[in-house]
C-alpha positions as YAML, in Angstrom:
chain: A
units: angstrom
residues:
- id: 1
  name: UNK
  ca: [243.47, 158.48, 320.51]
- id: 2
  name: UNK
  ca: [246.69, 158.91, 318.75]
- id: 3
  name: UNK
  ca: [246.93, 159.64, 314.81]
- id: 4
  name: UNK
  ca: [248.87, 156.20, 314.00]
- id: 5
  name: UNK
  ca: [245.64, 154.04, 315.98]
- id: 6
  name: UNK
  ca: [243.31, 156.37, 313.96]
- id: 7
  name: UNK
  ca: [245.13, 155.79, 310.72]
- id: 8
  name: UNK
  ca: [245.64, 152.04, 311.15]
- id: 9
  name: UNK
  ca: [241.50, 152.17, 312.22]
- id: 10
  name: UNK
  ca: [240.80, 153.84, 309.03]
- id: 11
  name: UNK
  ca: [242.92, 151.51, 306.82]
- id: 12
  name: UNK
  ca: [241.33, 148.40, 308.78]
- id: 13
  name: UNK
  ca: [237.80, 150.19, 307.98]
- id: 14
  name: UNK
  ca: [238.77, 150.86, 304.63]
- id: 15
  name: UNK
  ca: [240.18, 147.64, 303.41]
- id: 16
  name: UNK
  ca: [237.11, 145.60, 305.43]
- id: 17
  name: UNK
  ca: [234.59, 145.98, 302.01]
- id: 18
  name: UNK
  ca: [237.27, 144.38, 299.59]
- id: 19
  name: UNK
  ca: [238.17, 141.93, 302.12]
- id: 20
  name: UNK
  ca: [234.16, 141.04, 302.59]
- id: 21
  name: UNK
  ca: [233.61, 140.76, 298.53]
- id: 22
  name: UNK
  ca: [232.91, 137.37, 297.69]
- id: 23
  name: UNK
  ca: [235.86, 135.29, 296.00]
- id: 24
  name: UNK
  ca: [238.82, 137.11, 297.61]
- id: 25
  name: UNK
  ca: [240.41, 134.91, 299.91]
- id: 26
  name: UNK
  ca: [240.17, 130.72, 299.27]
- id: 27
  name: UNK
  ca: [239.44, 129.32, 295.81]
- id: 28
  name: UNK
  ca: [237.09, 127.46, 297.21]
- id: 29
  name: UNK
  ca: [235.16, 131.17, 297.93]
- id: 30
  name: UNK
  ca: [236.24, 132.15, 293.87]
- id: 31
  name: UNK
  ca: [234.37, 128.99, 292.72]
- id: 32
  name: UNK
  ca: [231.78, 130.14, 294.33]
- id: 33
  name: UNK
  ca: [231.96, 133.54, 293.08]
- id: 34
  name: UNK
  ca: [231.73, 132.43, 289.73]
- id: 35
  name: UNK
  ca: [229.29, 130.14, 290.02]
- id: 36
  name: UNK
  ca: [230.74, 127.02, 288.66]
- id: 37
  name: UNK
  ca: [228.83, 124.24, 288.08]
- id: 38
  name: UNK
  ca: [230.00, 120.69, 289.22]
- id: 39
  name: UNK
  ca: [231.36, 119.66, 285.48]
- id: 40
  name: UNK
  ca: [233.07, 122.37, 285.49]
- id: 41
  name: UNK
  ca: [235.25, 122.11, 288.90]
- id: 42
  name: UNK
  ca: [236.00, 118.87, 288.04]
- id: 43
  name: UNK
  ca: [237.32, 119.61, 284.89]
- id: 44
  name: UNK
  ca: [239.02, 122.21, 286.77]
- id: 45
  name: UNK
  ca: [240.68, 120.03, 289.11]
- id: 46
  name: UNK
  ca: [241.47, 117.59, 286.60]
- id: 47
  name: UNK
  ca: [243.58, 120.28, 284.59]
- id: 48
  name: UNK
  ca: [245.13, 121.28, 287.79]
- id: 49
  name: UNK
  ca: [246.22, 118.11, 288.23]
- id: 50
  name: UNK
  ca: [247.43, 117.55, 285.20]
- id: 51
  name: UNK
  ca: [249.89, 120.30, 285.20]
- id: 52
  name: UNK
  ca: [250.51, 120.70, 289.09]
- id: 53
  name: UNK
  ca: [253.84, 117.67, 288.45]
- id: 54
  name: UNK
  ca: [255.03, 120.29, 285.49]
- id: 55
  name: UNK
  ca: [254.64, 123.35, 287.08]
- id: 56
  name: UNK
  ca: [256.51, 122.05, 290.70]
- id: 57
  name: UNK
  ca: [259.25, 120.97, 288.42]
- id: 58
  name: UNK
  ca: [259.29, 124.18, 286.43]
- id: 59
  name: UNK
  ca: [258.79, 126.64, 289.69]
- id: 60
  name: UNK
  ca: [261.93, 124.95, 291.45]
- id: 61
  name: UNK
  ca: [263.84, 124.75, 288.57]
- id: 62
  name: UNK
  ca: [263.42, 128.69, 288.36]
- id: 63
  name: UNK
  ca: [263.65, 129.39, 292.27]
- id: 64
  name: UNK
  ca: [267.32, 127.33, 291.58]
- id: 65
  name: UNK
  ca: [268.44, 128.46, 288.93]
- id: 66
  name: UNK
  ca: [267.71, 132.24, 290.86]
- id: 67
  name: UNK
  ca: [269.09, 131.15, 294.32]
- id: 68
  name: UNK
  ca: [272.30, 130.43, 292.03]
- id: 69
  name: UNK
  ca: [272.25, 133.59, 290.38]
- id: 70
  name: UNK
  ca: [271.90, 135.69, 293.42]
- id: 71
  name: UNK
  ca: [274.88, 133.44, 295.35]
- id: 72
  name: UNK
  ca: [276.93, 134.49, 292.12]
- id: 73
  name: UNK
  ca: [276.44, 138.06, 292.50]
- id: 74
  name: UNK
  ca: [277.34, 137.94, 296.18]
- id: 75
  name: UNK
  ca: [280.93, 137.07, 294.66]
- id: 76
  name: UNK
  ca: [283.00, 139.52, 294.10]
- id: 77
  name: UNK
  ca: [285.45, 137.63, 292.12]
- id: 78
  name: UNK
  ca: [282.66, 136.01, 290.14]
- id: 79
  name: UNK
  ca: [283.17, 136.81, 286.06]
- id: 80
  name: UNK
  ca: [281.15, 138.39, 284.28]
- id: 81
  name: UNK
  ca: [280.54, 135.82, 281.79]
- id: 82
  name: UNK
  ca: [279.69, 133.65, 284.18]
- id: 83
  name: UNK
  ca: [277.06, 136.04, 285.85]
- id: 84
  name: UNK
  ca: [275.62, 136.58, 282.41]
- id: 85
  name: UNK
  ca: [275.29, 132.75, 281.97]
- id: 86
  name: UNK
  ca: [273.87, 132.49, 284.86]
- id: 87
  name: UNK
  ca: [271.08, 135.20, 284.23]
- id: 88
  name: UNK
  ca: [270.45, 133.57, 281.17]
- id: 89
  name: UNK
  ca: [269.43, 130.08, 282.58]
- id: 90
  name: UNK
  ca: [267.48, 131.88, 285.77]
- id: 91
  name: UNK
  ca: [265.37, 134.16, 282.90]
- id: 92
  name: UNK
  ca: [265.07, 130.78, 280.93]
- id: 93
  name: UNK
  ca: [263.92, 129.28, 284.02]
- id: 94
  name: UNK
  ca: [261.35, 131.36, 285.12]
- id: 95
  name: UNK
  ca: [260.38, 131.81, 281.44]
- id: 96
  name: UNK
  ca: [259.60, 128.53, 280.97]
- id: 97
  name: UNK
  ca: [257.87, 128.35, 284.33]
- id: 98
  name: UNK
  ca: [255.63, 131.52, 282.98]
- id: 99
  name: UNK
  ca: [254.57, 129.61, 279.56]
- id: 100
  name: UNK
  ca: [253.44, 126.22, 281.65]
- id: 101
  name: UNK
  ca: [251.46, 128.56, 283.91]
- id: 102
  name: UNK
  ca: [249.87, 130.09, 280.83]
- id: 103
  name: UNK
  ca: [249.20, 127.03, 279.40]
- id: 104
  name: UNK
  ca: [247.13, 125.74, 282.70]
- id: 105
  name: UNK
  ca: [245.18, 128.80, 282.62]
- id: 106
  name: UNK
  ca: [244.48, 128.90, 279.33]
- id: 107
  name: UNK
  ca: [242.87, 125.38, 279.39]
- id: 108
  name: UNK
  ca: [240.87, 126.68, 282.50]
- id: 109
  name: UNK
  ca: [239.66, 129.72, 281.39]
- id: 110
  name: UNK
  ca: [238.50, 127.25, 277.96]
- id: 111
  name: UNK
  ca: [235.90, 125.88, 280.72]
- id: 112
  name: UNK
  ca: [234.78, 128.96, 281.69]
- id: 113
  name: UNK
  ca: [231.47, 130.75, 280.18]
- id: 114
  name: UNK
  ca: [232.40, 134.54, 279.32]
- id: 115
  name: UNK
  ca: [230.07, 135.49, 281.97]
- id: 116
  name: UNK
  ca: [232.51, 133.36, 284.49]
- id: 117
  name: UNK
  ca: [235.91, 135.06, 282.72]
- id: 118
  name: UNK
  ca: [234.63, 138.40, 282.68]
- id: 119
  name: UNK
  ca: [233.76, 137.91, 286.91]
- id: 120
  name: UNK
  ca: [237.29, 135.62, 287.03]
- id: 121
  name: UNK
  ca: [239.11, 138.71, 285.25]
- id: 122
  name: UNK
  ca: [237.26, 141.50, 287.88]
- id: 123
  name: UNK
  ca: [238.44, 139.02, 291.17]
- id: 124
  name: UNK
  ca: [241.90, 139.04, 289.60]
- id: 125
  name: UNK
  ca: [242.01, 142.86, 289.39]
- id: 126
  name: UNK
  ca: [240.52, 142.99, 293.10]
- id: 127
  name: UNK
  ca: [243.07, 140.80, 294.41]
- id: 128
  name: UNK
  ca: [246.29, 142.71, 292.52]
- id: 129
  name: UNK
  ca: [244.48, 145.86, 294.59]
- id: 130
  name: UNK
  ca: [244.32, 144.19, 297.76]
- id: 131
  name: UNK
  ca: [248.08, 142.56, 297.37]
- id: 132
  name: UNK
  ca: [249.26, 145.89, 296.08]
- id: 133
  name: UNK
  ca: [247.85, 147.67, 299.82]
- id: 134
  name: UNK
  ca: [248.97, 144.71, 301.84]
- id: 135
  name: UNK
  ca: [252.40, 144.70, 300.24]
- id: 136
  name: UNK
  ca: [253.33, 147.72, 298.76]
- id: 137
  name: UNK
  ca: [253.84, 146.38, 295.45]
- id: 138
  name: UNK
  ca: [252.03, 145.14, 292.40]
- id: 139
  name: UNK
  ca: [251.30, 141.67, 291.97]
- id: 140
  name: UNK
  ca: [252.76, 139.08, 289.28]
...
């Protein structure tokens, strides 16, 4: 066999335990992981709910407010100023987008028992791994 098929076997080999561990993949599969009882994924859901109308609003606003900034930069006759005004309102953006995100997760993790964060915090770490191998770079 050649090396690259016996390097991309090894990596295939390599990444299949992670891949097998139970809560990577669907949340469905993390619910699971962490044993949630039935109040507690439909609090869950109703939370996600809640906040899903907020956080579209908030993630396009920021994706925008980007897509602007990077059409700016493209410019080479585009001012200074107004590149720095328009860095301002994409990092506002996506700041604001960051503090509704917390604020969902903070009223989910509230459900949680400290058994379930503790597990919910070890997933997390496995799936920044797994993205970080996939992709080459951490994740947000």
């Amino acid at each position: 066999m050649k090396p690259l098929l016996w390097s991309a076997l090894a990596l295939t080999l390599t990444a299949l335990p992670l891949a097998a561990q139970p809560g990577a993949g669907r949340p469905g599969r993390i619910a699971q992981a962490l044993n949630l009882s039935d109040a507690q994924r439909t609090k869950i859901r109703t939370i996600r709910e809640k906040h899903r109308p907020e956080l579209r609003i908030r993630r396009d606003a920021a994706r925008q407010a980007q897509a602007a900034l990077r059409t700016a930069l493209r410019e080479a006759a585009t001012p200074d100023a107004q590149l720095r005004a328009l860095h301002d309102k994409a990092s506002a953006a996506r700041f604001e987008w960051m503090l509704a995100r917390r604020t969902a997760r903070t009223e989910v993790r509230a459900v949680l028992t400290p058994e379930q964060r503790e597990r919910a915090a070890e997933l997390r770490g496995m799936a920044r791994g797994q993205r970080w191998e996939r992709t080459g770079r951490p994740a947000r």
